[in-house]
N, C-alpha and C positions, 0 to 999 in steps of 0.2 A: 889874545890870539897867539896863537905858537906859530914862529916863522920856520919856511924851511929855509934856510939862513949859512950852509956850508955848501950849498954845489959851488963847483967850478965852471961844468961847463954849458950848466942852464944860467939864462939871466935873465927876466922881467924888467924886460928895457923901460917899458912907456904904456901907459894905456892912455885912451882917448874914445869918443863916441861910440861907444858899443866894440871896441878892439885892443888887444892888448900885440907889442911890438916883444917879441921872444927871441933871443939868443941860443938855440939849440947847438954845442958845439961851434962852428963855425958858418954852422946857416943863421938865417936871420930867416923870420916867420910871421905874418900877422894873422891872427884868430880871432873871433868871435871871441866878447865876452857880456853878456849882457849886464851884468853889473858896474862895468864902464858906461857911467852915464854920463859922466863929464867930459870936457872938451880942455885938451891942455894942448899948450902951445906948438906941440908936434917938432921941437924942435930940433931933434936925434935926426940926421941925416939917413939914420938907416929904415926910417917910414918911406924914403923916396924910392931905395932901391932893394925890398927884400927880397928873399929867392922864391918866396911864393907865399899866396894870401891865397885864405879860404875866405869865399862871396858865400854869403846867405841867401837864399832864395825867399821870393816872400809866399811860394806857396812850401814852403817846409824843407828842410836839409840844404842843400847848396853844393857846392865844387872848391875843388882846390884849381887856382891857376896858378902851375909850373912855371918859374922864368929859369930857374938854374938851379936844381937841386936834384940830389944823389936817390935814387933809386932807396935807398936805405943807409942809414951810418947812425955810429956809438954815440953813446954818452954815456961819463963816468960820475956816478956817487960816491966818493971814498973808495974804496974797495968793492963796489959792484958797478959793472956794463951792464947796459943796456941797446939794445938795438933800435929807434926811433924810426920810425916813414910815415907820412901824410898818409892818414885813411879817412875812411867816410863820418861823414859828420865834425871833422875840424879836430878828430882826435892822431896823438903822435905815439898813442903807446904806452905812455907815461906820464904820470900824472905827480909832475914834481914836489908840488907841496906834501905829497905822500913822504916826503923823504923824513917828516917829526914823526910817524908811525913806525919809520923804522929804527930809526935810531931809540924810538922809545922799547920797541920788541927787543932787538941785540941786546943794548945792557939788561933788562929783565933775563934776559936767557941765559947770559954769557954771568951774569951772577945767582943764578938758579943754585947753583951748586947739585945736581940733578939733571937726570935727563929729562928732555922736556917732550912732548909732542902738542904739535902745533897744527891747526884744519884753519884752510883761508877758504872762505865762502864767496862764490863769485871773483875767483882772484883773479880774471884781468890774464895781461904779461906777467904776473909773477913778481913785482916789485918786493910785496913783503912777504913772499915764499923765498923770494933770494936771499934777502935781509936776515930770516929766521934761520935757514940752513946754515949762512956763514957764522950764525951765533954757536951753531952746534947742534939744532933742535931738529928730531926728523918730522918731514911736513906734510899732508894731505891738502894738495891743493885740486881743487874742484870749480869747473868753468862748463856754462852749455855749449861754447865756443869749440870749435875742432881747431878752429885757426887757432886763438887766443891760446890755448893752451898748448900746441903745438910752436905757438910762437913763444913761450915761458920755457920748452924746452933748450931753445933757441940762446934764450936770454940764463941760464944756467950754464951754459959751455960758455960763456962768455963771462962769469963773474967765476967762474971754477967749480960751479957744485954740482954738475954732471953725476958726481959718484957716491953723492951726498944721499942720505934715506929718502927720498923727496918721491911720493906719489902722484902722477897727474892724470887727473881721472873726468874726463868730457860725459859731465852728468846732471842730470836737471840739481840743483842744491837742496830743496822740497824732500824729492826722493832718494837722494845722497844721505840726507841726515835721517831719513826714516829708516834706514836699513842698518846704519849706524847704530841707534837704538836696539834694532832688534838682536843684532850682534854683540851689543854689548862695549864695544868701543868709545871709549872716552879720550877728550884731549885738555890738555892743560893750559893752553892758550889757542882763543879763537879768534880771530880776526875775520871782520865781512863788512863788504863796499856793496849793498845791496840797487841795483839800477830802480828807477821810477817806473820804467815799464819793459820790461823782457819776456822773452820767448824760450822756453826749453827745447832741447834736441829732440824731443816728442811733441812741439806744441804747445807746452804748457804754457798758458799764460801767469804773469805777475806783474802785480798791480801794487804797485809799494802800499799805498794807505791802509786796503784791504789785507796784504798778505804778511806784515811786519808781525805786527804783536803775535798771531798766533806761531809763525815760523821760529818767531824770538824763544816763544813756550818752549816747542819742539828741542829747539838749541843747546836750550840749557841741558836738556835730557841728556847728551852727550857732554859735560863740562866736568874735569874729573872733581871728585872728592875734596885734592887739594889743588886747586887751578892757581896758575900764576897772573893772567890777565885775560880779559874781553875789549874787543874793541870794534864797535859797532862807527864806519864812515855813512855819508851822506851829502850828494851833492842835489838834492831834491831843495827846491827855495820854500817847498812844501812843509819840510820835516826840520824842525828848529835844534839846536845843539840841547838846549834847555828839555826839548820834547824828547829825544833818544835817550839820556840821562832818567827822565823819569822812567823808561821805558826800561832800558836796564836795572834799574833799581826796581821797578815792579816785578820782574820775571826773574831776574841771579838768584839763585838757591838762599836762602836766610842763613844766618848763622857766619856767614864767611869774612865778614869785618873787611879790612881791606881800604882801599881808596876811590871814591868815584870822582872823574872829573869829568865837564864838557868843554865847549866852544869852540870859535872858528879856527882854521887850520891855514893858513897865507901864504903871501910871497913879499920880498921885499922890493920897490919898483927901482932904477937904479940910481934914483932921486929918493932913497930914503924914505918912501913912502911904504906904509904896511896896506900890501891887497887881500882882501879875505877871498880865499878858493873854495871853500867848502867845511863842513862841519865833521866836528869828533866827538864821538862821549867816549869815556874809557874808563872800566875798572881795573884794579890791582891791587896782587896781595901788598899783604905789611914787609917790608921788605927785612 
């Protein structure tokens, strides 16, 4: 498992029956996690008083209850901010254990010797379009989100890359990458967090099980000649570290050599325990 193991100002206090107790800056937060099936002694005094818990509903989604928290406020990875707030579904924005993808993308880029261009599929806030820009790489980041990526611009004036080459473009990813093709544009590192079930700004639907492999084809179509990395996330409990790995490995262009690797992607709890968050396959060149 690869820990994300340098924040400061996140911390994975505690988890216990289905919730994990989060350290955001100076809020304190309980979430949903279903993979907390166990029951630990709950002994951290800040399970009594956090500044808000998101409740589950048992007919689907749920609510955050507000006791004392800020409207919006930072959090800092090394050298990138980020802007956090409670939104719908138990999410904050950021999704910390992302932080081994970026540290893995920086050094690749920042030792590229070359310029790089980098497309993130499905990027969210922008976590690893920050990460990239500050290595030096210019980015195409593509989200069906108007907020999402309006909030990535948000979170770029705040890590400094404002003025950075950084394209953000509110587009189904489907038809993003098919015009990509037509055009002729390729990029040398891609990155994509593809969701289990989303909507494009036209309706499109996607359906991870159905929509992967062939999208994957499509991908590679745009992947230059000499690509630096791929890096396919997954928090689907559907889609195995093991299974995306092969799935890379079936579809990357032959001939490219390289390194494939997969598996789960964590947090460390502040009892030293390793929590798994989610899955990574990754290729890369030979360095």
């Amino acid at each position: 498992m690869w820990i994300a193991d340098q924040w400061k100002d996140y911390e994975l206090l505690d988890t216990s029956e289905g919730n994990r107790l989060e350290r955001w800056g100076e809020q304190i937060l309980v979430r949903p996690d279903p993979q907390a099936i166990w029951k630990s002694e709950m002994k951290r005094k800040e399970w009594k008083n956090p500044n808000a818990i998101y409740h589950r509903s048992n007919s689907g989604g749920g609510k955050w209850e507000i006791r004392s928290l800020p409207e919006t406020w930072k959090v800092r990875y090394k050298d990138l901010c980020f802007q956090v707030k409670p939104m719908n579904f138990k999410h904050t924005g950021i999704f910390p254990e992302q932080a081994v993808n970026w540290d893995f993308m920086r050094k690749r880029i920042e030792n590229a010797g070359r310029p790089i261009k980098v497309l993130n599929l499905f990027a969210y806030t922008g976590g690893a379009t920050m990460a990239c820009a500050k290595a030096g790489a210019s980015v195409a980041h593509v989200d069906a989100s108007k907020g999402m990526v309006q909030w990535a611009k948000e979170n770029a004036v705040l890590c400094g890359v404002r003025d950075c080459p950084v394209r953000y473009l509110v587009d189904d990813c489907m038809k993003f990458v098919e015009r990509e093709i037509r055009r002729g544009n390729v990029y040398d590192g891609i990155v994509m967090d593809p969701p289990s079930y989303g909507r494009g700004p036209g309706g499109e639907v996607w359906q991870l099980e159905d929509k992967l492999y062939p999208f994957m084809v499509q991908v590679m179509k745009i992947l230059s000649p000499n690509p630096l990395f791929f890096i396919l996330n997954s928090y689907s409990t559907g889609l195995s570290a093991s299974v995306m790995e092969y799935l890379l490995r079936l579809t990357l262009p032959k001939g490219l050599g390289g390194h494939f690797e997969s598996g789960e992607i964590g947090l460390r709890t502040a009892d030293g325990k390793a929590f798994p968050s989610g899955s990574v396959a990754r290729w890369y060149a030979e360095d």
